[in-house]
Phi, psi and omega in degrees: 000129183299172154214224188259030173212164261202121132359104197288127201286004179277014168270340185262152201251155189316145154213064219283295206293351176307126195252346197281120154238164188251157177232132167205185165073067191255176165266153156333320154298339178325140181248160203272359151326316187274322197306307193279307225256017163284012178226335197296011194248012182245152193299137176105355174333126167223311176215181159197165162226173237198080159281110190294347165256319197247011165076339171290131182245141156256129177200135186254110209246167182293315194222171149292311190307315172317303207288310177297314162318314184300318171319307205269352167243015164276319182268359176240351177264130181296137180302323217225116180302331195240012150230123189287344176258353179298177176223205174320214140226174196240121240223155146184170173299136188268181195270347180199165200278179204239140189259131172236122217273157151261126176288143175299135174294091167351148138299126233258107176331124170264151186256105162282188201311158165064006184092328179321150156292161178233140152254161190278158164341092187244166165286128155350067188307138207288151182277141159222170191317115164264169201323159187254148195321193175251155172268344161203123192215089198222096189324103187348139168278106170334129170058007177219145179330142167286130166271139223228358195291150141340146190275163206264359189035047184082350183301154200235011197215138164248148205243120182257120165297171180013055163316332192309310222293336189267032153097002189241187188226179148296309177329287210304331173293295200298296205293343176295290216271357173299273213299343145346109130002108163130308222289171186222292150185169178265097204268162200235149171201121183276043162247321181275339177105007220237129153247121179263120177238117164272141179241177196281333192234144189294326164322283190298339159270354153292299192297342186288337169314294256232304188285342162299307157312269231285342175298327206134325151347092170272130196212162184202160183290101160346141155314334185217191177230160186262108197270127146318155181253331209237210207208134187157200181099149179124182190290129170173212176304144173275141185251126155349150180196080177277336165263029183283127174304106174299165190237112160351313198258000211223015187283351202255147171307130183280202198269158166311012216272132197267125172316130182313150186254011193281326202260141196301177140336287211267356151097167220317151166240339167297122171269130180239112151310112163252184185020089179285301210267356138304307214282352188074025180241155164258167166332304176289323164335295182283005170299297189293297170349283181257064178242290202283353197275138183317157181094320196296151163242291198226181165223170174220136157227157197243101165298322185313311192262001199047027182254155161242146174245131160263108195259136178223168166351307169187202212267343180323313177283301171294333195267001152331271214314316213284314185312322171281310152336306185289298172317345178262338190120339187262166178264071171222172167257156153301132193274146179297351172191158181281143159247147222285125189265158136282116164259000000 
């Protein structure tokens, strides 16, 4: 029985017909996967084996001329490249060849009548229920937020309500949602105080939904889609609907409530940074930031608050800027009132 050391080969007798070598004196470290696969790459190879308590590999080569060989260049090359003192490893011819077992063989396809395969026989697989549908699995709309809401059963129109009360005009709503993927027009109707914008598609008002809330917009998916009379649409005038069909949750006249008086005609134009110097940013930093975005005018920073206000052109201009704002990383809002320049 081999052990973890290798024989001195002048106790052993010639065994020139032997095809088998012992391999040992390995590192410590060895793992024993690499310990067999130390011969498989030299010629004449055929199998080896790994005694897993004492770390010794038996590897079976093709001819004896293979196996001495394999011996003289085991024992003469270093295992390990990146330790200079290491040497050989310590290699001689075994006393008898290593037996190499055949792995068992699959049961062979059996071929019924005409040459066809039969395959054997299996049990019945048992039925099962099948999955109950998904309740909305509707693909991310190219290049726009997913919409993740319940389905829209086609509506193709979004409808934002009491504009006075959130700070907006029509003008400023048609110029948000214009710029929208999709948009088609903007109906406007002074009894609710209301705008309906139609897209071409139930997708592009769903995504238009989700970028109006991050503009400030409380705006949600119409009940119906807003049928044309004519041919028409686009960025412009907003157009009339004095025959647009009211809405259940939206019939009542909105409360008297008197419209902020802070705010221009077109409703906040300002963006409130907060907290600049988390976000990794300086004062001038967020200056150069919205200096190129369409609109700007001035920025102010509140050292008290660590914040900057951004003022742009009207609330339209701003709510771009906020949109683009988000897309770059920063945190920011709509300011609670426009801010006022002196000049």
């Amino acid at each position: 029985q081999v052990g973890g050391t290798v024989p001195s080969s002048t106790s052993r007798p010639p065994a020139m017909s032997v095809t088998t070598i012992v391999i040992a004196g390995f590192p410590a470290d060895a793992p024993m996967r690499e310990r067999k696969n130390a011969a498989r790459l030299l010629a004449g190879f055929e199998s080896a084996h790994c005694n897993l308590k004492s770390g010794t590999v038996f590897a079976k080569f093709d001819t004896p001329e293979s196996a001495q060989a394999a011996v003289d260049f085991l024992s003469t090359n270093p295992y390990d490249m990146d330790d200079e003192g290491a040497g050989g490893l310590k290699c001689e011819l075994a006393k008898r060849d290593l037996e190499v077992r055949d792995t068992p063989q699959k049961k062979p396809v059996a071929f019924g009548k005409g040459g066809a395969l039969t395959a054997p026989a299996m049990a019945p697989m048992p039925r099962m229920a099948p999955a109950p549908a998904p309740f909305y699995s509707a693909p991310a709309y190219s290049g726009q937020p997913a919409y993740t809401g319940p389905p829209a059963s086609g509506v193709d129109t979004v409808a934002v309500t009491k504009i006075s009360l959130q700070g907006w005009t029509p003008e400023s709503v048609n110029d948000l949602f214009g710029n929208m993927p999709g948009f088609v027009v903007c109906q406007y109707n002074e009894r609710i105080d209301g705008c309906f914008v139609k897209f071409n598609n139930a997708r592009a008002a769903a995504a238009a939904v989700q970028k109006g809330g991050a503009a400030g917009v409380q705006a949600q998916l119409a009940k119906r889609s807003l049928e044309l009379e004519g041919k028409g649409g686009g960025k412009g005038a907003v157009a009339p609907a004095p025959s647009y069909p009211s809405y259940d949750s939206w019939s009542a006249a909105p409360p008297a409530k008197k419209p902020r008086t802070d705010a221009p005609a077109g409703g906040v134009d300002t963006l409130a940074l907060m907290k600049v110097s988390s976000q990794g940013l300086t004062p001038d930093g967020v200056a150069a930031t919205f200096a190129n975005m369409t609109g700007y005018v001035t920025y102010q920073h509140n050292e008290r608050i660590d914040g900057c206000f951004i003022k742009f052109t009207d609330a339209a201009a701003a709510a771009r800027a906020k949109l683009q704002a988000a897309s770059l990383g920063l945190e920011v809002e709509l300011a609670r009132r426009s801010l006022q320049v002196i000049n």
